[in-house]
C-alpha positions as CSV (number, residue, x, y, z in Angstrom):
1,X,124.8,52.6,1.0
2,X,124.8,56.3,1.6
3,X,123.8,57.1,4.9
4,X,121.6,60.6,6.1
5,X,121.1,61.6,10.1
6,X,119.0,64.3,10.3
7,X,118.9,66.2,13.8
8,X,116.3,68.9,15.0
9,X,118.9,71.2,15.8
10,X,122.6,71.4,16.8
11,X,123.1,74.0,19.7
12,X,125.0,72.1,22.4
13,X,126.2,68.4,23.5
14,X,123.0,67.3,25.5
15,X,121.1,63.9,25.5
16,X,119.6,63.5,22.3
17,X,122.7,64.7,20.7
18,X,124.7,61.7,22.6
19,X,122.7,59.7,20.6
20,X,123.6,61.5,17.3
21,X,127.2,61.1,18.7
22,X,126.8,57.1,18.5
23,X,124.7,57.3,15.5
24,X,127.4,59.0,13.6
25,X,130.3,56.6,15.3
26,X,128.5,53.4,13.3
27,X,128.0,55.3,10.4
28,X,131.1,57.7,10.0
29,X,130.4,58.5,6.5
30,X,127.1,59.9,6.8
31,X,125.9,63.5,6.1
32,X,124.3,65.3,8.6
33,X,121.1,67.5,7.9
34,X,120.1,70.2,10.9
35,X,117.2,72.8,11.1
36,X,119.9,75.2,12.2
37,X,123.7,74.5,13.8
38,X,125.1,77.0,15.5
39,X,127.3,74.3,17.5
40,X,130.9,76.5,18.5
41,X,134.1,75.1,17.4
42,X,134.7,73.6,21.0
43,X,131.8,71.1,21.0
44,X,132.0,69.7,17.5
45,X,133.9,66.9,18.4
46,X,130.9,65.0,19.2
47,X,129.9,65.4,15.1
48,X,133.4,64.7,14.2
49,X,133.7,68.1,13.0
50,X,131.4,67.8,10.1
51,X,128.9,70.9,9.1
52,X,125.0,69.9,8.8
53,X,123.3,70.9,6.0
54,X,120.6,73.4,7.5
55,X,117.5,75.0,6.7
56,X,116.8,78.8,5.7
57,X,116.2,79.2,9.2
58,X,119.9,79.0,9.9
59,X,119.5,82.3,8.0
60,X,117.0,84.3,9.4
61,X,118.1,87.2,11.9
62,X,118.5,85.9,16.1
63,X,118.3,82.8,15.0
64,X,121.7,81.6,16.9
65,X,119.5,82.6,20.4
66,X,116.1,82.6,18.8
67,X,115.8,79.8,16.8
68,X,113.1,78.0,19.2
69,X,110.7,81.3,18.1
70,X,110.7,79.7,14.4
71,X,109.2,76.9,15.6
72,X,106.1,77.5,13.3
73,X,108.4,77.6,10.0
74,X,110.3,74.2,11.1
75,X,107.4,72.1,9.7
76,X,108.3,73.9,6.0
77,X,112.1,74.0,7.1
78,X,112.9,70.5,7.7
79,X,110.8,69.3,4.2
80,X,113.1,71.9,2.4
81,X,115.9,69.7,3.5
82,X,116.9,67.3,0.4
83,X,117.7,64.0,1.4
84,X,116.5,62.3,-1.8
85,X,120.0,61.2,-2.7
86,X,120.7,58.7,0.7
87,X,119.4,55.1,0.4
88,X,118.8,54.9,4.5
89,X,117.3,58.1,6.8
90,X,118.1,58.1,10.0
91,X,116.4,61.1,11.7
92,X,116.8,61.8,15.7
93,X,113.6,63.7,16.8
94,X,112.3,65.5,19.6
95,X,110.9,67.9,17.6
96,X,110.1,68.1,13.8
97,X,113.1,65.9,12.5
98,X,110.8,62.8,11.6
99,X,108.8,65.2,9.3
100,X,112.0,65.1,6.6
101,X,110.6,64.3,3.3
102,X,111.8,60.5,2.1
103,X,110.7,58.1,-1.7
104,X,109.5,54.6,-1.7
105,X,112.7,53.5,-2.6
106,X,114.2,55.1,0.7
107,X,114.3,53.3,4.0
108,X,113.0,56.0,7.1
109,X,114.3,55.2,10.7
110,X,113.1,57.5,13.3
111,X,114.9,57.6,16.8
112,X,112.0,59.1,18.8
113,X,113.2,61.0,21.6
114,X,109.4,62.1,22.0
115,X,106.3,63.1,20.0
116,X,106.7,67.4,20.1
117,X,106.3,67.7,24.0
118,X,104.7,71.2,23.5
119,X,102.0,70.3,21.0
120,X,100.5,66.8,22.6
121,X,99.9,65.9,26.2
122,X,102.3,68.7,27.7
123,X,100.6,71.7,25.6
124,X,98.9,73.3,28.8
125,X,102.1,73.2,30.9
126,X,103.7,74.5,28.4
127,X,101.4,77.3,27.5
128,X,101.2,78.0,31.6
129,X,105.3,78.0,31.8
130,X,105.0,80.3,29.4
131,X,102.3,82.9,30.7
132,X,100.3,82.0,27.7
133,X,97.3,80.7,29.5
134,X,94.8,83.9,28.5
135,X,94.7,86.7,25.5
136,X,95.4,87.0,21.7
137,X,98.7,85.4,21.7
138,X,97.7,82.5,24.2
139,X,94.8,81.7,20.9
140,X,97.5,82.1,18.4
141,X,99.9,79.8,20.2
142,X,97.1,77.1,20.2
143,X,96.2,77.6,16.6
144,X,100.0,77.5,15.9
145,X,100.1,74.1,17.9
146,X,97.2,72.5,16.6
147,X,98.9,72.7,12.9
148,X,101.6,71.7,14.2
149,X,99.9,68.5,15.9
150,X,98.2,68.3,12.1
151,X,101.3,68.4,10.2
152,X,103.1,65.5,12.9
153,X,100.3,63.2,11.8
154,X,100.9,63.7,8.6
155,X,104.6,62.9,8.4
156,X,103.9,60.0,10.5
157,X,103.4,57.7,7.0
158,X,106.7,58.9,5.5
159,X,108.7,57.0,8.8
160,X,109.3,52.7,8.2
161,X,110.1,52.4,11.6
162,X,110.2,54.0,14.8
163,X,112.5,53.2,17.5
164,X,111.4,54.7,21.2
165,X,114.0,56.0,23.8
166,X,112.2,54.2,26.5
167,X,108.9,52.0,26.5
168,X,107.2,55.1,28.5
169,X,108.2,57.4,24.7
170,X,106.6,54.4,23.1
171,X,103.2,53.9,24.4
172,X,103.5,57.8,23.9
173,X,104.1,57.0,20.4
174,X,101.2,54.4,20.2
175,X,98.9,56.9,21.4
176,X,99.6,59.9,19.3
177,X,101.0,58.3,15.9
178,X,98.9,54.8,16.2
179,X,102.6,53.0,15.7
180,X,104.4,50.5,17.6
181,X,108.1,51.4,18.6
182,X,111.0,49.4,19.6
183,X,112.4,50.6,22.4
184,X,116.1,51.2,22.2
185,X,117.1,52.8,25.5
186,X,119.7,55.7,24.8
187,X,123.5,55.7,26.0
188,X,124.7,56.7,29.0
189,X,128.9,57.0,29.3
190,X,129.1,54.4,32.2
191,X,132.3,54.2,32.0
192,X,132.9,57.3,32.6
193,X,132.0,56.4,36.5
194,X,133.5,54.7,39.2
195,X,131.9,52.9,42.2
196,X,132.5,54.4,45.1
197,X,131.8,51.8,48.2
198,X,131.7,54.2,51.4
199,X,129.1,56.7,50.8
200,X,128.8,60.5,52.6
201,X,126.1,61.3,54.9
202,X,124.6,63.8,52.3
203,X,122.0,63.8,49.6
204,X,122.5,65.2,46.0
205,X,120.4,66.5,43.1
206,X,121.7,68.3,40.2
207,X,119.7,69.6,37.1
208,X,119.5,72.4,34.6
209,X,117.1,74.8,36.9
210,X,113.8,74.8,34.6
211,X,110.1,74.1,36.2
212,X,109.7,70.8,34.9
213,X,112.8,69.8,36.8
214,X,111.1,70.3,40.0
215,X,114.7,71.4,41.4
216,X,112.5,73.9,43.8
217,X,110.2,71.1,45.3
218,X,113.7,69.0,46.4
219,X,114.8,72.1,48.3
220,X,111.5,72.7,49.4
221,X,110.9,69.0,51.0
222,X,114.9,69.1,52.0
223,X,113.9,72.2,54.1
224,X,111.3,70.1,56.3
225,X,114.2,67.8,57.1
226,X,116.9,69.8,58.7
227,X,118.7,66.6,59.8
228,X,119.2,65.8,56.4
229,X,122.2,67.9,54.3
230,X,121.2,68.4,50.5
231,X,123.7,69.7,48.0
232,X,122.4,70.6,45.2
233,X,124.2,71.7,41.6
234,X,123.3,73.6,38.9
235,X,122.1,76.9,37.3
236,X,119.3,78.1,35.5
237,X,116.3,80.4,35.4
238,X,115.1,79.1,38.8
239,X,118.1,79.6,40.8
240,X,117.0,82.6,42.7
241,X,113.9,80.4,43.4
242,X,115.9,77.7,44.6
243,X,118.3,79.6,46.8
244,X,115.4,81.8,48.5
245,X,113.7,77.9,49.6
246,X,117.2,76.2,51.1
247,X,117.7,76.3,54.4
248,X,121.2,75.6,56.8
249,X,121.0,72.0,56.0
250,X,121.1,72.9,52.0
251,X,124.1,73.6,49.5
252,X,123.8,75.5,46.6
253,X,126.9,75.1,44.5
254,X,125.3,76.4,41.4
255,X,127.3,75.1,38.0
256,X,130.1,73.2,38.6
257,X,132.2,71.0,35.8
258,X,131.3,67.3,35.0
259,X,134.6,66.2,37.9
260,X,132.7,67.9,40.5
261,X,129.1,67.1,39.8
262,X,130.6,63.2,39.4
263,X,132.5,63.3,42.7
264,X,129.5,64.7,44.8
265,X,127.1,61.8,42.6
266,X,130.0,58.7,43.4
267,X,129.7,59.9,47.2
268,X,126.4,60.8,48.1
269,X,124.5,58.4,50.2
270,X,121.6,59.0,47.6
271,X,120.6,60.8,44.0
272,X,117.0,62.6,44.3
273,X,115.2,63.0,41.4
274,X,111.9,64.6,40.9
275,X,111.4,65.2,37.1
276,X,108.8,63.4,34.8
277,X,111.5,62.5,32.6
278,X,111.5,60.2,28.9
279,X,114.2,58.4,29.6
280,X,116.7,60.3,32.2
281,X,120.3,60.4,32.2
282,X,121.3,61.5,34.7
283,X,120.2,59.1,37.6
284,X,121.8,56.1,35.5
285,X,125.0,58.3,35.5
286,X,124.0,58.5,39.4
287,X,123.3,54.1,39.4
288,X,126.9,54.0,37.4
289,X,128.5,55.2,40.9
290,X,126.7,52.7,42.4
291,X,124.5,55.7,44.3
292,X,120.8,54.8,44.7
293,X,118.3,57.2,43.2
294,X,115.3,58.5,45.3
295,X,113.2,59.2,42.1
296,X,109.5,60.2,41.1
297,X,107.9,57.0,39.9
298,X,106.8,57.9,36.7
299,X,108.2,58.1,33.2
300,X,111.4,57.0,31.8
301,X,112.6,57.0,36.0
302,X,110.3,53.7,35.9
303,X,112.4,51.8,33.6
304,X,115.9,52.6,34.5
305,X,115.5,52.1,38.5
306,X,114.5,49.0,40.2
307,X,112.5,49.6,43.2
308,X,114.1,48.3,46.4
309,X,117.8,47.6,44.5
310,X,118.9,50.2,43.4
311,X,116.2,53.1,44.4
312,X,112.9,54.1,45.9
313,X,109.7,56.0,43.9
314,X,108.0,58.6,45.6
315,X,104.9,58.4,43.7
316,X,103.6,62.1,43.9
317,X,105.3,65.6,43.0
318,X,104.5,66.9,46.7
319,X,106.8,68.0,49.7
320,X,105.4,65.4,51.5
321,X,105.5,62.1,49.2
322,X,109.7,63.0,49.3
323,X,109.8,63.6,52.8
324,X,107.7,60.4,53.9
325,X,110.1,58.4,50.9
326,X,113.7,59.7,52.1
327,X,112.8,59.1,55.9
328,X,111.8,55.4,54.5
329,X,115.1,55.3,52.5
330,X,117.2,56.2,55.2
331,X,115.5,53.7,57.6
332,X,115.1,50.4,55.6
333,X,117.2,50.6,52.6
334,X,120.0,48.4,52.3
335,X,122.5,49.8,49.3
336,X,124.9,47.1,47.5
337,X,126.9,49.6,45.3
338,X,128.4,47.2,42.8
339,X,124.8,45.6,42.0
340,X,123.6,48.8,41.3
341,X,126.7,49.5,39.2
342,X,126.1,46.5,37.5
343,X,122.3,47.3,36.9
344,X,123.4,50.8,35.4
345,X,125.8,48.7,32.7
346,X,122.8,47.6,30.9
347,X,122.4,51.6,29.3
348,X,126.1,51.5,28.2
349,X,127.7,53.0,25.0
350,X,128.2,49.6,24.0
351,X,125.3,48.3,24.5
352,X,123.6,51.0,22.7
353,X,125.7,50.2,19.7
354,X,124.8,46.6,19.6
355,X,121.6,47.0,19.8
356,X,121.0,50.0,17.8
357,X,123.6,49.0,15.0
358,X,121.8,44.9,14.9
359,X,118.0,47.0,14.7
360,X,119.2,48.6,11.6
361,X,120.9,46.0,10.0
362,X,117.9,43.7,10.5
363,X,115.5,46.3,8.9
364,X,118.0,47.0,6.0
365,X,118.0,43.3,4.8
366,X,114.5,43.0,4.9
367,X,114.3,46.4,3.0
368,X,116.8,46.4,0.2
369,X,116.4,42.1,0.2
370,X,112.1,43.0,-0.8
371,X,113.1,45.8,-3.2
372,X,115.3,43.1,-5.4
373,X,113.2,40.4,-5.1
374,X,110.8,43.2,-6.6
């Protein structure tokens, strides 16, 4: 059975592209198809060095830093990609990967990170991130989006199954595409963490600085709480916003490499997290110390924390919701770091594996078993 993965785009080594990582581990002999990948020599590892067969935007000049400006040719792009001689599809999609072109005779699995973000429910934050909100190109970016919602619904039919990153992605599935998902939650590298017992009298966040992260609204409720030490790690476009709100009692250590950011995680008394997130990574990775995770109650955060065990929701994005939540943190949680180790163990690499490598087996036999009764 020849084997295709197709990818949105290969830049860097981030979440969804963990997943490719796996993806590629239980099939090693599969191709790899990209809109563009511009991945350097030092991060190929995770694709086992292989080259992806990309589109002609790959070609087209800035593309390296601007390829996210094309985003109105990747509908055409990814259907240009030929995948007509593989037997099973794989495609991982945040974007426009789903949209690849497939026969009858061809079985379509979609790892849905999310429906395009941009073009569904999160269009007017997106449009208002960007300064798009008024003018001529504020009206072409909403044409551009709303043929770009037309051409997602489209592509939906040419996908046999869809498999959701968390059950939040898949009611966002049901919703936009009218299909049930199976929920196969991504891999975190557990194992790459070690429990660490006898926590530090200081809170941590860490994120790439972007608005959606909310990085500024930590600092900003951390700043109320001057008996409270933050340190928080990271760089990004809002990192002059973030170090004009800290006060004394908040550390900015900007980026720092994975031993750091895992040593400040395995000994802070708790991880805050205030993003609207799919799935999250990075307060599992915080769970796999066996840190609790102050966390905004909504989204993938939902799913992955367990109220009262191994975290706490604040259940609005507001200064005060944080303040009122770590003060009742502090107060009445009781923290049991090897049950919340334990708790993290269920997003494992392995488990990922098994679970991901058993859905795909399962819809192969009933695939390839119909066409030969046939």
């Amino acid at each position: 059975m020849r084997v295709a993965i197709v990818h949105d785009w290969l830049i860097t080594y981030a979440g969804a592209e963990r997943v490719v990582e796996q993806i590629l581990n239980l099939y090693p002999s599969a191709d790899i198809f990209s809109i563009v990948d511009f991945l350097p020599e030092s991060k190929r590892g995770f694709v086992q060095g292989k080259k992806a067969e990309t589109s002609f935007i790959q070609r087209l000049p800035f593309a390296q830093k601007k390829y996210r400006s094309y985003l109105p040719l990747m509908p055409l792009a990814v259907e240009q990609l030929n995948v007509s001689d593989y037997d099973l599809v794989i495609s991982s999609s945040h974007a426009v990967a789903k949209g690849v072109i497939t026969g009858p005779d061809q079985l379509h699995i979609c790892y849905c990170h999310s429906p395009i973000r941009y073009a569904w429910d999160m269009q007017h934050q997106y449009l208002r991130e960007a300064g798009l909100t008024k003018g001529p190109k504020s009206w072409l970016a909403r044409w551009l989006l709303h043929k770009i919602r037309l051409w997602d619904l489209r592509t939906v039919n040419g996908v046999n199954h869809f498999v959701s990153n968390s059950d939040y992605i898949g009611r966002r599935i049901k919703k936009v595409y009218g299909r049930q998902a199976t929920t196969i939650y991504p891999n975190v590298a557990v194992e790459d963490f070690d429990v660490v017992e006898h926590k530090d009298d200081f809170y941590v966040t860490a994120s790439r600085m972007v608005p959606y992260k909310k990085i500024d609204l930590i600092v900003r409720a951390f700043a109320q709480m001057p008996d409270k030490k933050l340190v928080v790690i990271g760089d990004g476009p809002q990192l002059d916003k973030v170090k004009t709100a800290a006060t004394a009692n908040i550390e900015i250590l900007g980026y720092q490499p994975f031993d750091v950011l895992r040593d400040y995680m395995a000994r802070a008394k708790a991880f805050v997290f205030a993003a609207e997130e799919d799935f999250g990574i990075i307060p599992v990775e915080a769970q796999a110390c066996g840190t609790p995770v102050i966390a905004f109650g909504k989204g993938g955060a939902c799913e992955t924390i367990v109220e009262g065990e191994t975290g706490v929701f604040f259940h609005e994005q507001t200064q005060a919701s944080i303040c009122s939540t770590v003060e009742r943190f502090s107060t009445t949680f009781k923290s049991d770091p090897h049950r919340i180790r334990r708790h993290a163990e269920q997003f494992s690499t392995s488990v990922f594996r098994q679970t991901f490598q058993a859905f795909v087996q399962a819809r192969c036999d009933e695939f390839f078993k119909g066409k030969r009764e046939k």
